[in-house]
N, C-alpha and C positions, 0 to 999 in steps of 0.2 A: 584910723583915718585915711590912710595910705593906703590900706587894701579896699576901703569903698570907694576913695576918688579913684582908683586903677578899675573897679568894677564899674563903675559910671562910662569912664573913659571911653572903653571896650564894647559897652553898650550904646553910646552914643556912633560909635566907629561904625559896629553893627546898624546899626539904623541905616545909616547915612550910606552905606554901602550899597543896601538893599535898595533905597532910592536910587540911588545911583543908576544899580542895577534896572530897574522899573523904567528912567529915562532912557538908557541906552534901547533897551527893549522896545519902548512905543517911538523912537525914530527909526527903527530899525524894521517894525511892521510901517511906519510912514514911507520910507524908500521900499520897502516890498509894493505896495500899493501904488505908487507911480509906475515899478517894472512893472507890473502886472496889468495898468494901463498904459502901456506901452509909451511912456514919456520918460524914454531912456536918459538921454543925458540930464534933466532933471533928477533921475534918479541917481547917477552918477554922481550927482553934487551934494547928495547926502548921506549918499553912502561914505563918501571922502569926509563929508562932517560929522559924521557914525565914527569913521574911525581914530580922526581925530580926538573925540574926547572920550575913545575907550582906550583908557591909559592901558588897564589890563589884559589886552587882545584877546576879551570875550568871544569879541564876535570877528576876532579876523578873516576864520577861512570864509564864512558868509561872505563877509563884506568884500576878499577879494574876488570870491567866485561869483558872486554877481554883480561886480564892474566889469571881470571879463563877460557875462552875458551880455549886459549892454553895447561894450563895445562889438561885440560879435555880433547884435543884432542890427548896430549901425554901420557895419561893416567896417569896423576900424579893427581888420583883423591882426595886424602888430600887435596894436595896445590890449587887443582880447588875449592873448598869448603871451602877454607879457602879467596880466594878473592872472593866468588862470595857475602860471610860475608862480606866483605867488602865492595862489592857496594849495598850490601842492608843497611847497614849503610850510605850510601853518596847519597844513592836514593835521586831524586828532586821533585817525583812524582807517584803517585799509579801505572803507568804503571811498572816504573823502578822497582820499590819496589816490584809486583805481578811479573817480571820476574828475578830479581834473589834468587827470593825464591824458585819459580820454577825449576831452575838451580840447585839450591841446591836440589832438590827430586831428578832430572835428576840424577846428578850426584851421589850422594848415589843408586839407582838403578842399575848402572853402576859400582859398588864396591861390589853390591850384600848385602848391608846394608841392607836389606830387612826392618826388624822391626825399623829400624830408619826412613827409608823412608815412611814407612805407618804410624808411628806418626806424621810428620809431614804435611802429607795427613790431618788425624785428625786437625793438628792444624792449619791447614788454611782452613778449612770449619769453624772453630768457628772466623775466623778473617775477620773484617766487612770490608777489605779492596779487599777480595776476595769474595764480594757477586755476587753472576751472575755468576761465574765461575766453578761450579759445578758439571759441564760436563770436564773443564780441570784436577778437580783435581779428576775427577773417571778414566779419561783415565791414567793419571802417577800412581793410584793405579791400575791397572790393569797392565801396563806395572810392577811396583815391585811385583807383583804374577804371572807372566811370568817368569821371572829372579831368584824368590823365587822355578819355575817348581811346582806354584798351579794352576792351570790350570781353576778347578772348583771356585774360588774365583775371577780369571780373568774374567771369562765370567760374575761373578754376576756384578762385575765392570763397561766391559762394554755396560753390557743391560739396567743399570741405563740413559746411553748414548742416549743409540738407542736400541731395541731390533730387530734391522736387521742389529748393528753395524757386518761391518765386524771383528772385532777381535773376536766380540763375539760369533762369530760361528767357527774361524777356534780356540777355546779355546773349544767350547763347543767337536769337534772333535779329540783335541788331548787330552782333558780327557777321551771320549768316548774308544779310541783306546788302551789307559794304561790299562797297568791288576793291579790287588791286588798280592803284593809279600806275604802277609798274608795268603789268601787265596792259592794261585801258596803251599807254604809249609805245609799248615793244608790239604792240599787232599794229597800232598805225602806221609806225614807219614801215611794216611788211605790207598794209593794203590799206591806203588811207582812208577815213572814216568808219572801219571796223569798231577804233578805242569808242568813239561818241555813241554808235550804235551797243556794245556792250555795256555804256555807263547807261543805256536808258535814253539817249538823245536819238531815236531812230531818224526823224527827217533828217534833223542836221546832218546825223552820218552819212545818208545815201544824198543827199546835195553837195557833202564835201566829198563823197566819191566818185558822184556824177564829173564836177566840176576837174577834176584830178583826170579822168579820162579823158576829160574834150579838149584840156591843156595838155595831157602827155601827147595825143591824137595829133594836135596840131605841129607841138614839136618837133614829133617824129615826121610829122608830111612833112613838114619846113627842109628839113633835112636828104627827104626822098628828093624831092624837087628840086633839091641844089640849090633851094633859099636860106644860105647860111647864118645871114643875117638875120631873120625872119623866125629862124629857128632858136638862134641865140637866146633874142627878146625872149620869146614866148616861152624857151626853158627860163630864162634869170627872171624876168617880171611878172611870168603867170605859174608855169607848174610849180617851180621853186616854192610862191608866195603860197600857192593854194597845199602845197605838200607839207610845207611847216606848219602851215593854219593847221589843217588837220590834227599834228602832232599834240601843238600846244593847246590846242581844243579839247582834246581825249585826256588831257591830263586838268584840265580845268572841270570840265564835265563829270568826270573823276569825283572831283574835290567835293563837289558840289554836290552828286551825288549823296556821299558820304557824309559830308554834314547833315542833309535832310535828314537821314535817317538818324544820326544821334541826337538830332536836334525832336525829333520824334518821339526819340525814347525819355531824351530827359525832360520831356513835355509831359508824356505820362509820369514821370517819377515825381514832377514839379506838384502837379494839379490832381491826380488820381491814383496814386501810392499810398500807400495806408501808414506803412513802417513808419521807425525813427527816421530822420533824413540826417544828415552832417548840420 
């Protein structure tokens, strides 16, 4: 009698598992189906009642790797980062474990963590769990010196790759096409309006050169003439004002420059890049 109610038992336990099993299953293709139509924090809140009542953590790393998506996709990149930790803890296998660590560069890339992100570049080239992968972790390091706007570090990144990789030449051309803001201010203060004219601002430069001559011009007459006064003003209120203009003009012009052009590249990388992006 004892050994059929213990067989009953076991087979009712059975059952009941296997439903169990079946419920967790079909809310768990229910919060896929909200990510997938992109109504993330809906999805968010079932996935948290997904995990809730899998007492068994069937389905943990799922359910923490796709809160961290969520949240990565609504840019609450903390909280993304903070579950993607989580399903790299609940990993069941090197694949899992190599892609929410990965997640986790993504995502700090994405925050513009730069120097977090390239440590832990570093740190999973020393990690024997990521052998053979050495190509994906020069491309996320090349993607955080994109985002970092080091242009020249990108390309060493990804010529490791491939040295006909594409990134690595539309990097190698929008460091080519940046100017030196150093440079752009050490020529103006030698011949003002030089910086503007080598950032690409040609009028500017030759009006702010022009205007620099017919204020030195005057200076200097003021001075010939024995107008000491005259000469004063016109060095303190006009060459002065138009000489520093210059300066601070060549290093703005500079700047500006320089964003154009990474704002260019990551315009095509945004809109007409084929690849994985971060």
């Amino acid at each position: 009698m004892k050994i059929r109610f213990t067989i009953i038992f076991f087979l009712y336990a059975f059952i009941f598992s296997i439903k169990a099993q079946d419920h967790l299953s079909i809310q768990l293709d229910y919060a896929n189906n909200l990510f997938n139509s992109r109504q993330y924090y809906d999805a968010i809140t079932e996935y948290k009642r997904l995990q809730f009542f899998d007492s068994t953590k069937t389905f943990n790393y799922e359910i923490n790797y796709k809160i961290g998506e969520c949240y990565k996709a609504g840019t609450k990149y903390d909280d993304a980062i903070k579950y993607f930790s989580f399903a790299e803890l609940s990993a069941r296998n090197e694949d899992e474990y190599c892609d929410s660590k990965t997640q986790i560069v993504r995502t700090n890339i994405l925050r513009r963590t730069t120097d977090r992100a390239l440590q832990l570049c570093d740190k999973l080239e020393k990690d024997q769990r990521f052998n053979g992968k050495s190509d994906q972790i020069n491309y996320w390091r090349g993607w955080a010196f994109i985002f970092a706007d080091n242009w020249e570090n990108a390309a060493k990144s990804f010529d490791k790759i491939n040295s006909n990789h594409e990134l690595k030449k539309l990097a190698e051309r929008t460091d080519k096409a940046k100017v030196s803001v150093t440079f752009a201010k050490v020529i103006s203060y030698i011949l003002p309006g030089s910086g503007a004219i080598y950032s690409g601002k040609f009028l500017s430069g030759l009006m702010s050169l022009g205007w620099n001559l017919l204020s030195g011009y005057w200076t200097v007459n003021s001075f010939i003439e024995d107008r000491v006064f005259d000469g004063v003003v016109a060095a303190e209120l006009v060459w002065l004002r138009f000489y520093r203009g210059a300066v601070q003009n060549a290093e703005e012009f500079a700047i500006e420059k320089n964003l154009d052009v990474s704002n260019k590249s990551l315009h095509y990388l945004q809109n007409e890049y084929k690849g994985i992006k971060p």
